[in-house]
C-alpha positions as CSV (number, residue, x, y, z in Angstrom):
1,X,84.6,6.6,63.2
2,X,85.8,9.8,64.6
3,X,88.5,10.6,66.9
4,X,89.9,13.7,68.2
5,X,93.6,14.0,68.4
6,X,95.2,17.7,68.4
7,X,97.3,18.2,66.2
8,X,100.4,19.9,68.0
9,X,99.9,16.1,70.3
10,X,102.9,14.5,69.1
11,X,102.6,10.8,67.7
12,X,105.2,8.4,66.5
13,X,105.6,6.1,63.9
14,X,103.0,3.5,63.0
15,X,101.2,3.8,66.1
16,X,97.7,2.7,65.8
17,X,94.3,4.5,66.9
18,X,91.3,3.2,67.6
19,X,88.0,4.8,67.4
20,X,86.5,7.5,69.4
21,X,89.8,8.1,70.8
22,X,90.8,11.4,72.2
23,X,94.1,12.4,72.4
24,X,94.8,16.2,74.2
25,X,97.3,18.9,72.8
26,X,100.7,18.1,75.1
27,X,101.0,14.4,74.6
28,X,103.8,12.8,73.0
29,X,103.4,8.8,72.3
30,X,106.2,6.3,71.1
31,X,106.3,4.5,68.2
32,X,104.8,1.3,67.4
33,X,102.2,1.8,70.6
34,X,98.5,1.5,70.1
35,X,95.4,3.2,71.4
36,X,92.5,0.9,71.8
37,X,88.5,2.6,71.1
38,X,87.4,5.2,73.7
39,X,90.1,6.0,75.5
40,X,91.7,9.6,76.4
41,X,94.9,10.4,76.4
42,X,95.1,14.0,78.4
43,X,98.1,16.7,78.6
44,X,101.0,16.0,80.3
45,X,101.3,12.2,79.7
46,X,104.7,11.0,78.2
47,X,103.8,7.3,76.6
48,X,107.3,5.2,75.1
49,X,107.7,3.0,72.7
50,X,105.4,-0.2,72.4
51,X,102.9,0.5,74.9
52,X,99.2,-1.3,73.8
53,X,96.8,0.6,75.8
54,X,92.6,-0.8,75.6
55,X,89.4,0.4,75.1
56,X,88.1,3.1,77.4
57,X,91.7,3.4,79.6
58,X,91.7,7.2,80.9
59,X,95.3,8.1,80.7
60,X,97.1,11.4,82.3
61,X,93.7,13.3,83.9
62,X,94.2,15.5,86.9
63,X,94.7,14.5,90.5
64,X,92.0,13.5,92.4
65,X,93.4,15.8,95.2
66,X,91.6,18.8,96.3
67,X,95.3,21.0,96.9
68,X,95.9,20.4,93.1
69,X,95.9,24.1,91.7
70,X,96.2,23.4,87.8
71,X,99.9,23.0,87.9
72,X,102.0,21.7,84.9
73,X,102.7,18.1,85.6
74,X,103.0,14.6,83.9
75,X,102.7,11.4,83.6
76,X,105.4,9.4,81.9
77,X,105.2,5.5,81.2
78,X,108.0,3.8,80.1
79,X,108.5,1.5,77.1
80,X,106.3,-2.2,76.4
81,X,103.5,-1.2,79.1
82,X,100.2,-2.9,78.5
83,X,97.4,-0.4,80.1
84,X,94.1,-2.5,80.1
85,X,90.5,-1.7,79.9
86,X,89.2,1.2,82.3
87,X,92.5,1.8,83.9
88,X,92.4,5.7,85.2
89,X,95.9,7.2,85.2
90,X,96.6,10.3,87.1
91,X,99.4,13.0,86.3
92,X,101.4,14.2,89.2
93,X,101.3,17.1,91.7
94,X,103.2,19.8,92.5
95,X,104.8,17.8,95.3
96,X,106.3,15.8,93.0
97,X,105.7,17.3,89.4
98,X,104.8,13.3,87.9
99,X,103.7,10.1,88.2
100,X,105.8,7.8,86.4
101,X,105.2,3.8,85.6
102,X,108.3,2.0,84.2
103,X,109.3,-0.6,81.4
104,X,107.6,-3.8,80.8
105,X,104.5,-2.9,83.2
106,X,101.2,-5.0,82.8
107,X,98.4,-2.8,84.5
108,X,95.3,-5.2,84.2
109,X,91.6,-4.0,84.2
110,X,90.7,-1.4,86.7
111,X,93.7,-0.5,88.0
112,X,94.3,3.2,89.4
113,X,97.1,5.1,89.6
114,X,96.8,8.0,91.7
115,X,99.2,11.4,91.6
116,X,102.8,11.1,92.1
117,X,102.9,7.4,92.7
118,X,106.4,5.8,90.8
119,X,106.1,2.0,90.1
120,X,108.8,0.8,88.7
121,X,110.0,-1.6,85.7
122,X,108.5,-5.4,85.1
123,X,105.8,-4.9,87.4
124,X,102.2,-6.2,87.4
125,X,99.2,-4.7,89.2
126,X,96.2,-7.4,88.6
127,X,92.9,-6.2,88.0
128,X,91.1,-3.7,90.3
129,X,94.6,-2.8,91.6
130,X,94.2,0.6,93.8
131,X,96.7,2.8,94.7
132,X,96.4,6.5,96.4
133,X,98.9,9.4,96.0
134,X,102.6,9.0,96.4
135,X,102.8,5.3,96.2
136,X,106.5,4.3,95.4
137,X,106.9,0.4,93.9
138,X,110.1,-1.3,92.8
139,X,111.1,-3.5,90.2
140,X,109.3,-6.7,89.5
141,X,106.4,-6.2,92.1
142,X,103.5,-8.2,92.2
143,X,100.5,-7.0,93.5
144,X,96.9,-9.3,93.5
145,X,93.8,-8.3,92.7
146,X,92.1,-5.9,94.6
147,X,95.0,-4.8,96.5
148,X,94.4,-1.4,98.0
149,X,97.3,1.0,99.0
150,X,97.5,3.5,101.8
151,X,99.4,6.9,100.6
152,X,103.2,7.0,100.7
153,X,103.3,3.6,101.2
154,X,106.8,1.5,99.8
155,X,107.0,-1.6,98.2
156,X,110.6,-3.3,98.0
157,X,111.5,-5.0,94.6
158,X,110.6,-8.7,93.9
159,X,107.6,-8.7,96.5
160,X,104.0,-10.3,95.9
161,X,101.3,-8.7,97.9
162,X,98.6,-11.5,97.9
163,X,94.9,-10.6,96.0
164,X,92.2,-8.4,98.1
165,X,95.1,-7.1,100.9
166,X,95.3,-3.6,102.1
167,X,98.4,-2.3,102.3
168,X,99.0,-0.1,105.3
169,X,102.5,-0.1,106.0
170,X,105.5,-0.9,104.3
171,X,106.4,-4.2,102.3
172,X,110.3,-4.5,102.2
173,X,111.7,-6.4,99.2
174,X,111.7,-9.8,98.3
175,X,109.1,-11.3,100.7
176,X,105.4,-12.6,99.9
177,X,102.7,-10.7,102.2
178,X,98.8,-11.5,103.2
179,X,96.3,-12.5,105.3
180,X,95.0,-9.0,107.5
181,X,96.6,-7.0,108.7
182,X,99.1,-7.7,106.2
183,X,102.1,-9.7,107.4
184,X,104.8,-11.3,106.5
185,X,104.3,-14.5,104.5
186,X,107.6,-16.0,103.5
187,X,109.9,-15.0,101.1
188,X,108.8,-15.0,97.2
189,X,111.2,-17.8,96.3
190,X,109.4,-18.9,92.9
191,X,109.2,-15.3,91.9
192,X,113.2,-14.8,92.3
193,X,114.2,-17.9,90.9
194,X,112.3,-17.1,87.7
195,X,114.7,-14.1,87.7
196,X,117.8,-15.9,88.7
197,X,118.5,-15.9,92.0
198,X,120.2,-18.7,93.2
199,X,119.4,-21.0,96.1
200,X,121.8,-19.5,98.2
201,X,120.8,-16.0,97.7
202,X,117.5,-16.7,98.9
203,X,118.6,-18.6,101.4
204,X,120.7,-15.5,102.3
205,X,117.1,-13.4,102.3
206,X,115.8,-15.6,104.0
207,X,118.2,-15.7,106.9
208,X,117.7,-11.9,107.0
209,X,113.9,-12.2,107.8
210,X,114.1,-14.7,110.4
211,X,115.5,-12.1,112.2
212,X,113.4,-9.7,111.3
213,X,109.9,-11.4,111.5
214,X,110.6,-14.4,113.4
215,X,112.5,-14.0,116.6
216,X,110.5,-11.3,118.5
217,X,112.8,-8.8,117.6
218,X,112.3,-5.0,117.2
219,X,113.2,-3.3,114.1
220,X,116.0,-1.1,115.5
221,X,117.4,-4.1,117.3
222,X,116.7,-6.9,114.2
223,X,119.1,-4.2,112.1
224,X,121.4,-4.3,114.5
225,X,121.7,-7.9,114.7
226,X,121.6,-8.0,110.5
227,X,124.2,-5.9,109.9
228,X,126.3,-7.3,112.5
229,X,125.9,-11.1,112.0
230,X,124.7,-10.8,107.9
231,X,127.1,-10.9,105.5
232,X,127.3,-7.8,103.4
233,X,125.5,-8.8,100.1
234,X,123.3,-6.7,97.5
235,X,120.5,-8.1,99.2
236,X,121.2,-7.8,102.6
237,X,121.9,-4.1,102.0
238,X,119.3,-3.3,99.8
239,X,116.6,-5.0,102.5
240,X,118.6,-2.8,105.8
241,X,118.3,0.4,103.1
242,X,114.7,0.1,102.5
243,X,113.9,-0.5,106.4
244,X,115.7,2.5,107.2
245,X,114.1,4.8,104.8
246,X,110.7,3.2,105.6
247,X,108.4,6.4,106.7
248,X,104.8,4.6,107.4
249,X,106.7,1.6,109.4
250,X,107.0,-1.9,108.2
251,X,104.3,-4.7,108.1
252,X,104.7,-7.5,110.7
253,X,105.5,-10.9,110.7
254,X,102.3,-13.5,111.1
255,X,101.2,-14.8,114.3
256,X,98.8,-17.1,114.9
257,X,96.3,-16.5,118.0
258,X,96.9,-20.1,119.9
């Protein structure tokens, strides 16, 4: 067995190496996380505490991205992420310094992560998962298998993007979307009651995107109509924040050709 770890890399308590691991000078790793055979850990990747990363996973290399210079940059994950076999990892940019992948993350086989994406916490990206630069993705996303993402592309909190889509516009929280082009599908119901939501707070959402998808409405004139006849709730705001902030435009709703 032999592995190369640098010694200035700096490694927590009982954290577990595999072999033929390679682990680069400027990485620091959480306790209680373990490195599964052949993978590489390169400079500038921040790993927490927990994290079970498999065999052959290429964690923190450079942009794919032909402006990159050699800049200092990183690529921080967060606490309990499990990084899967073959995943490739990219550290950030100078646009954005990092890439950063929250708590509680399950990146399945083959995923990529490209520079200066941010995914956030409780998220899981099923195998093949492919995302280009500058990707942002809340909380408690679910994206299918073999989901490809366009560049700068946002993904609102508590959505499911269905397995093979490709993502070329923005998917606002809360909804399920599929079928191509990608469209609106409904709202992920049996994702946020597993995380509490009650009946009426859905049916709240819900309300929200029958304006917005259903009734042949712009978008400037479907935000109009929300925020004037919508009660104000965490939702509500959080869905007229992200459509307003929503740079590539937003998916549409589905319509049949008959």
């Amino acid at each position: 067995m032999q592995n190369f770890i640098d010694p200035k890399a700096k490694i927590g308590e009982n954290v577990e190496v595999g072999p033929f691991v390679t682990i680069e000078e400027d990485v620091h790793i959480g306790d209680n996380t373990s490195i599964g055979a052949n993978a590489v850990i390169q400079n500038g990747t921040r790993i927490g505490k927990g994290c079970k990363i498999f065999p052959g996973a290429v964690v923190g290399s450079i942009p794919q991205d032909l402006k990159f210079g050699g800049e200092e940059s990183y690529l921080e994950i967060g606490d309990n992420v499990i990084i899967r076999e073959f995943c490739t990892l990219n550290r950030g940019t100078k646009a954005n310094d990092r890439t950063v992948i929250g708590s509680n993350c399950l990146l399945m086989a083959y995923v990529h992560v490209a520079h200066d994406c941010i995914i956030g916490d409780h998220c899981i990206l099923a195998n093949g998962v492919n995302l280009a630069g500058h990707i942002e993705i809340g909380n408690h996303v679910v994206l299918g298998g073999l989901t490809a993402i366009h560049q700068f592309v946002k993904i609102g909190e508590h959505s499911m993007v269905g397995g093979g889509s490709l993502v070329r516009k923005d998917v606002p929280p809360y909804i399920k979307a599929a079928r191509e082009p990608l469209s609106y599908v409904g709202v992920n119901s049996v994702g946020l009651r597993r995380r509490g939501f009650t009946n009426d707070q859905i049916n709240h959402i819900l309300g929200v995107y029958r304006i917005l998808f259903t009734k042949g409405y712009n978008i400037s004139n479907a935000i109009d109509i929300i925020s004037t006849t919508i009660e104000a709730t965490k939702e509500r705001d959080n869905i007229l924040s992200f459509l307003g902030n929503a740079n590539r435009g937003v998916l549409k709703g589905f319509r049949t050709n008959s």
